[in-house]
N, C-alpha and C positions, 0 to 999 in steps of 0.2 A: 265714516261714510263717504264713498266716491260721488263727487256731484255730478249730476248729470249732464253738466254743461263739457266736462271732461271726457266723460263718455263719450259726446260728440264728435269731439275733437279726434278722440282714438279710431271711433269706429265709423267714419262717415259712409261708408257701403252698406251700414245697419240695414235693415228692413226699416225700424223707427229712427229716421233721425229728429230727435228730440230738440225742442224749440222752449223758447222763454214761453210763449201760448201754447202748451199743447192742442187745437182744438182741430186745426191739420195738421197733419204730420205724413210726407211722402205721398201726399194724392187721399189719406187715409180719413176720414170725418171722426174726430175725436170729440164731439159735442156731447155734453151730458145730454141721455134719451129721459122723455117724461114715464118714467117708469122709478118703481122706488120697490125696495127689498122690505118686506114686514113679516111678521109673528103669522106661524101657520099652526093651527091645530096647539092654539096657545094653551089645550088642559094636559097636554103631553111632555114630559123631560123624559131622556134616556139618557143614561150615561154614556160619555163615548160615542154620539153616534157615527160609526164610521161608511153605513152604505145604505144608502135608500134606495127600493127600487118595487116591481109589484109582479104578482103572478103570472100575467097575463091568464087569468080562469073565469074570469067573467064577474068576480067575486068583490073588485071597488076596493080590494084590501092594499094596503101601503105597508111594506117592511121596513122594517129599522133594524141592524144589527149593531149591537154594541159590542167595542173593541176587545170588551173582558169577555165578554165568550157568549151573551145571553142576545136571540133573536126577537122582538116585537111583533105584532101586527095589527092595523087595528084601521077600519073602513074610511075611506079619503073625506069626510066631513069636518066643516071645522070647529062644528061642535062636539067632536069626539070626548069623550071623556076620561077613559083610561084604555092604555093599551095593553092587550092580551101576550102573555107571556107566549110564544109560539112553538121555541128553543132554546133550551140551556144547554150549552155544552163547555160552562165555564172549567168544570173540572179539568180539562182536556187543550187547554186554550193557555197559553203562556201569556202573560203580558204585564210591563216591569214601566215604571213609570220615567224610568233613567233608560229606554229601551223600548220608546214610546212610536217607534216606525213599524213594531210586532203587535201580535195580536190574531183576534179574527177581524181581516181586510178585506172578502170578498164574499159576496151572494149571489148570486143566480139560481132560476128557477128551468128546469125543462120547457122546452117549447110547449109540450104535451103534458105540463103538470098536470091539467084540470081531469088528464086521463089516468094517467098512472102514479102521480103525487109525488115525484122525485126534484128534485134541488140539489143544489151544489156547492160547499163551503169551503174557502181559502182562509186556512187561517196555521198562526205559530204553536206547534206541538211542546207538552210538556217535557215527552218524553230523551228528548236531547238538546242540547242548545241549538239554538237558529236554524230549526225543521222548521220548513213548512212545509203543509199540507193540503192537498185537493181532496177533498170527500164527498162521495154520493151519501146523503140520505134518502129516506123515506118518509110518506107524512101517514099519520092515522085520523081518523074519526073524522071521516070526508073532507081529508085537507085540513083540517082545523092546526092541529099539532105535529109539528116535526118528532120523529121521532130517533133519538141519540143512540139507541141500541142499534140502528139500522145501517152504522154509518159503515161503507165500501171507500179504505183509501183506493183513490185512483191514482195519485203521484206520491213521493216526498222530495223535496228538494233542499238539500243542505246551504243553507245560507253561510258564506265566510264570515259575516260581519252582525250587527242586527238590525242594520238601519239600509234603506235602497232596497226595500222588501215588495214596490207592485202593489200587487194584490188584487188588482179589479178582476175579475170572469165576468165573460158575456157572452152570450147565445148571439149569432148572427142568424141572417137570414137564411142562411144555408143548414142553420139547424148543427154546426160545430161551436166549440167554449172553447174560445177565445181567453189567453191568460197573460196577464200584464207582468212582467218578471223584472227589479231592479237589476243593477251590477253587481249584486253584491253587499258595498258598502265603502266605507271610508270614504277618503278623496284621492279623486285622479285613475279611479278604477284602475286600484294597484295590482288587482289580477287581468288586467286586460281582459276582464269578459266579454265588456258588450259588443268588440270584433268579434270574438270568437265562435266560431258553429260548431266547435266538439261542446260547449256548454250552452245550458238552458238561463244564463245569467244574463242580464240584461237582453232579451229580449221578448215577441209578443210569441205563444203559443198558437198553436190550433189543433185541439185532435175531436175527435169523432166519438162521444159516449156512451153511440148506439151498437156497436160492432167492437170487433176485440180484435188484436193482432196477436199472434201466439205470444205468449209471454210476458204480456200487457193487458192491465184492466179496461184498455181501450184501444182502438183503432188508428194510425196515422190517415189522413185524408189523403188519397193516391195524388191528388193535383199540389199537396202542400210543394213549397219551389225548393228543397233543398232535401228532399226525398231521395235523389241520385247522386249525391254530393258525396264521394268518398271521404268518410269520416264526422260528417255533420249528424247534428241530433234533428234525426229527420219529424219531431213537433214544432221545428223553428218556420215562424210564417214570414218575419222580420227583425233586422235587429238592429242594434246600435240607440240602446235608451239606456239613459241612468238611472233614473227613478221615475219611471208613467204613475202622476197620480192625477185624473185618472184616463182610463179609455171608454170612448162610448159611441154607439153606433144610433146615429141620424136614423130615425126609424122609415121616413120617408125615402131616403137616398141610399139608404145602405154601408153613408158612408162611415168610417174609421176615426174620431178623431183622438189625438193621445194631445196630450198635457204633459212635457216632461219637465221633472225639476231641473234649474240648472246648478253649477256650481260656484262661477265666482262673480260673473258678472250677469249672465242671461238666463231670464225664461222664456219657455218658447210652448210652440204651437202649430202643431202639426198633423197632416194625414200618416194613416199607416197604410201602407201597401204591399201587398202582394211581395215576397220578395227583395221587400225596400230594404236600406238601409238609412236609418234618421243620424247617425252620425258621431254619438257621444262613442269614444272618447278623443275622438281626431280632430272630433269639430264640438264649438257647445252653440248648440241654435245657429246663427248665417254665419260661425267665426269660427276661425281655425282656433283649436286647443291644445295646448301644452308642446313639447318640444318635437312630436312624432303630428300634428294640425297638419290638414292638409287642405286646399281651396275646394270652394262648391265643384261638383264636377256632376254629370248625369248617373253617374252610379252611386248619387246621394240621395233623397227625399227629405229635398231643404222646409225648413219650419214656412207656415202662411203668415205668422205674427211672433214678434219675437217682444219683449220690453226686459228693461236694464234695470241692476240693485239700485234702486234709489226710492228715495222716501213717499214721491210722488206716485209710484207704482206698487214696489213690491221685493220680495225675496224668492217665495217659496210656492209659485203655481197651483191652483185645486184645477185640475180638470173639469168641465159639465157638461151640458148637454144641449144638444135642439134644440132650441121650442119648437113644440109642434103640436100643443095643448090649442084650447079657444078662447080661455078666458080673458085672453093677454093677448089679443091679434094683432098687436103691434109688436112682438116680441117674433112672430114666426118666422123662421129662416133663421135666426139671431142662435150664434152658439154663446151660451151662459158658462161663464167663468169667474174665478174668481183667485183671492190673494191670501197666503194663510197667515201671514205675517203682518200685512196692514190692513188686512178686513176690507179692502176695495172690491168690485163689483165691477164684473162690464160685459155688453152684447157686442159680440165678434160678428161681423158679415164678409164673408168671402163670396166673390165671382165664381161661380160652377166654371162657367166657361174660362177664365185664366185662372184660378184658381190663387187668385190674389186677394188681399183685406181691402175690403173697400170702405169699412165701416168698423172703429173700436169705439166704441158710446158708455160711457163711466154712468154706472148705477147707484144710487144712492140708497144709506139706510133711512127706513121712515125716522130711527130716532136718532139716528147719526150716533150711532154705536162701532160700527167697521169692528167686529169679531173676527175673530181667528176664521177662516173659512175652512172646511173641513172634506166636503163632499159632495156630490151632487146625485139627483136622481130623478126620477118620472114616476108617476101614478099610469093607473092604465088608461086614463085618459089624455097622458102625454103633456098634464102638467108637470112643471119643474119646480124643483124643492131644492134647497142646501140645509145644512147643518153647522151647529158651530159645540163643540166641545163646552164652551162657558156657561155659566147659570144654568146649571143642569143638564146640557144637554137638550139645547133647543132646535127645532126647525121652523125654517123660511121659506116664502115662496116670492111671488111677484104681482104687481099691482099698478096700473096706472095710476100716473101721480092725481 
């Protein structure tokens, strides 16, 4: 284990320079907040659960998809008792426990489900190694059930490796599915993807599900930035990420935020933009990477927060979300994150206006457990949930202490 005090040493232009107190750090308030992580909907286990999120239909329901291929749902009370099988599409769903970055890793629902019943699933195909998949289904009996016979591939995408697989989809306000894409895999993104614009490998997508382009189960967006790019794969909205787990759009601002994992020393945290480029593999988070690293420059989209491999922090970044729920009004503003490796917890605050961390606040578990953190999501009332893989398959929300 590299200590952090070393780290310092190396990287004094961090975004965190890291201190014997962490409680400032760089202008930043690193104070533990009174707020504490506890058991949500504690009659529910799922296996796997890899993505929570809700229909937006008026209906109060919470999804849950697990990794092996079967979808949940079952109304945001925390007296819930069991939850409704929604979808199964295990048969179809690849997923290896030595291979454990595969699977089904993403859900979305249509803007307009509550009208036409369609959803959207990213997940690893059986049908050849390290496929994945984008599929439109359909729901029957007034929404209630997904239905598997209905599924429309809209992509596949060959994966080199099995691991830096993505996977988040998400509706923007513009009404496009948005798709989180790793490098690939291995270390040092040995195919050079995440530069690359002839490939869809390490970057975010965007296309349009309502309209079709000839020859395509879907439409590129005419304003995506790489549309005129001789040679570019004109669904690229941005690129340069290793592994985004995950990405998620601030429902009040619109804005972008990705989580990407690093690789040897940093995790970070960052906007996606228009266009942008986040940096892997030249740079990992504010630092130049391997022998081709190259310095911050304005044709980068440097990370807001970045924190170092150490014990005090973390390894392996979970992306989250907003707050933007009411139960928890001291959470609002605050992006929910977390660590998959040492189960820490923390509310990120950034300046709109500079666009800097002004606030990282360590969250506590009520039982002081620090599980693997897994995931994050919203109900439709823009509570925030996580998940953690252990003891069946639990979910968490949030609580004033």
């Amino acid at each position: 284990m590299i200590r952090l005090s070393i780290l310092t040493s190396l990287f004094a232009t961090s975004l965190l320079v890291a201190t014997a107190d962490p409680v400032m750090v760089a202008g930043v308030d690193q104070s533990p907040i009174a707020i504490v992580a506890d058991r949500a909907f504690p009659n529910i286990l799922i296996e796997r659960p890899v993505t929570l999120t809700n229909a937006g239909d008026g209906t109060n329901r919470v999804f849950v998809a697990g990794q092996l291929g079967k979808i949940y749902s079952f109304i945001s009370k925390q007296d819930v008792t069991e939850p409704a099988l929604f979808m199964d599409i295990e048969d179809r769903v690849s997923y290896k426990e030595n291979e454990n970055e595969e699977g089904l890793l993403g859900l979305a629902f249509h803007p307009k489900f509550k009208d036409n019943g369609e959803f959207f699933v990213y997940y690893t195909s059986r049908t050849e190694p390290h496929l994945s998949v984008i599929s439109r289904f359909k729901s029957t009996d007034d929404h209630k059930q997904g239905d598997p016979a209905s599924e429309q591939v809209l992509m596949t995408i060959k994966q080199p490796y099995w691991n830096h697989n993505g996977g988040t989809i998400e509706f923007g306000k513009d009404g496009y599915l948005y798709i989180a894409l790793g490098d690939g895999g291995k270390r040092d993104d040995p195919l050079q993807s995440a530069q690359d614009l002839t490939t869809w490998l390490g970057k975010v997508l965007r296309i349009d599900i309502d309209q079709h382009t000839p020859g395509l189960a879907y439409a590129i967006p005419g304003d995506n930035p790489f549309v005129k790019e001789p040679g570019a794969r004109p669904e690229i909205y941005a690129r340069g990420f290793r592994n985004p787990w995950r990405i998620s759009f601030d429902r009040a601002t619109g804005d972008l935020w990705c989580a990407d994992v690093g690789q040897d020393l940093w995790e970070e945290i960052s906007f996606i933009k228009k266009g942008g480029n986040n940096g892997w593999s030249v740079r990992e988070a504010a630092h130049k990477f391997g022998p081709k690293g190259i310095d911050a420059n304005e044709q980068m989209t440097e990370p807001v927060w970045e924190y170092p491999h150490d014990e005090r922090y973390g390894k392996s970044i979970t992306g989250g979300q907003v707050y933007r729920g009411k139960l928890v009004p001291e959470l609002t503003g605050y992006y929910l994150y977390g660590d998959y490796v040492t189960g820490k917890l923390w509310a990120l605050k950034v300046d709109p206006k500079t666009g800097k961390a002004t606030e990282n606040r360590g969250i506590e578990w009520s039982n002081g457990a620090n599980l693997p953190v897994v995931t994050f999501g919203e109900d439709e009332a823009g509570e925030v949930y996580f998940t953690s893989v252990t003891s069946g398959g639990r979910i968490y929300n949030f609580r004033k202490k």
